[in-house]
N, C-alpha and C positions, 0 to 999 in steps of 0.2 A: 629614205623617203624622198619623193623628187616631189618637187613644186610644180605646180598648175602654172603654166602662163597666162598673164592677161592677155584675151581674143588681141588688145592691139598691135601686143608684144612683133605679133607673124605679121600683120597685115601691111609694115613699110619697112622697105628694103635699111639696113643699119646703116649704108650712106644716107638716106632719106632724113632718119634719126640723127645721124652726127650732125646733117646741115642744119637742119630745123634751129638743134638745141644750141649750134653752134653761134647762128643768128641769133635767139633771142638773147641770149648773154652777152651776146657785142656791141646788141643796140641798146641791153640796159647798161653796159659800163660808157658806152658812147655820149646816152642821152642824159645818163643819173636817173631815169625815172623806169619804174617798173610799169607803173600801170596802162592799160592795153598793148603791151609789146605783144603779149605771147597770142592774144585774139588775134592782132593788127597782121602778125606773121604768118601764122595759123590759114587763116582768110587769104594770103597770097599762096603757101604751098597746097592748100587743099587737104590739110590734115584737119583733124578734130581739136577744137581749141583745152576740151579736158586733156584729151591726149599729150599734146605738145607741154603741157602744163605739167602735168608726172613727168614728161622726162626732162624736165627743165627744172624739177624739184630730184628728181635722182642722181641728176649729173653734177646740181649742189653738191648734193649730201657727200658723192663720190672727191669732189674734190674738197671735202672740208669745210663748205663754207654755210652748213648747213647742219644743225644736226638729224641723225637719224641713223638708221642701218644701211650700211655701204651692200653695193651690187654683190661684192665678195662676200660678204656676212652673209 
């Protein structure tokens, strides 16, 4: 059975994706503080702040630091 994508999944390019997610996790280990990184980032790339938000809750989980179901699962 294959899985539906979420509409966002298609609509930014996966360098788009790596940078985004890649920013908000630098500037939470940078600053110690979570809160408004991912809106604050969000607001500068012109993504959707839900959006940037799942994959910055996916790329946890992928690397462990998170729990839940990994991309591969």
């Amino acid at each position: 059975m294959e899985q539906s994508r979420h509409p966002s999944s298609k609509r930014y390019a996966p360098e788009i994706r790596e940078r985004a997610v890649r920013l908000v996790l630098e500037t939470i280990e940078r600053d110690g503080e979570r809160h408004g990184v991912v809106g604050r980032i969000a607001r500068q790339l012109d993504i959707g702040a839900e959006t940037l938000r799942t994959w910055v809750r996916q790329a946890e989980i992928d690397a462990g630091t998170r729990p839940g179901l990994t991309t591969e699962e």
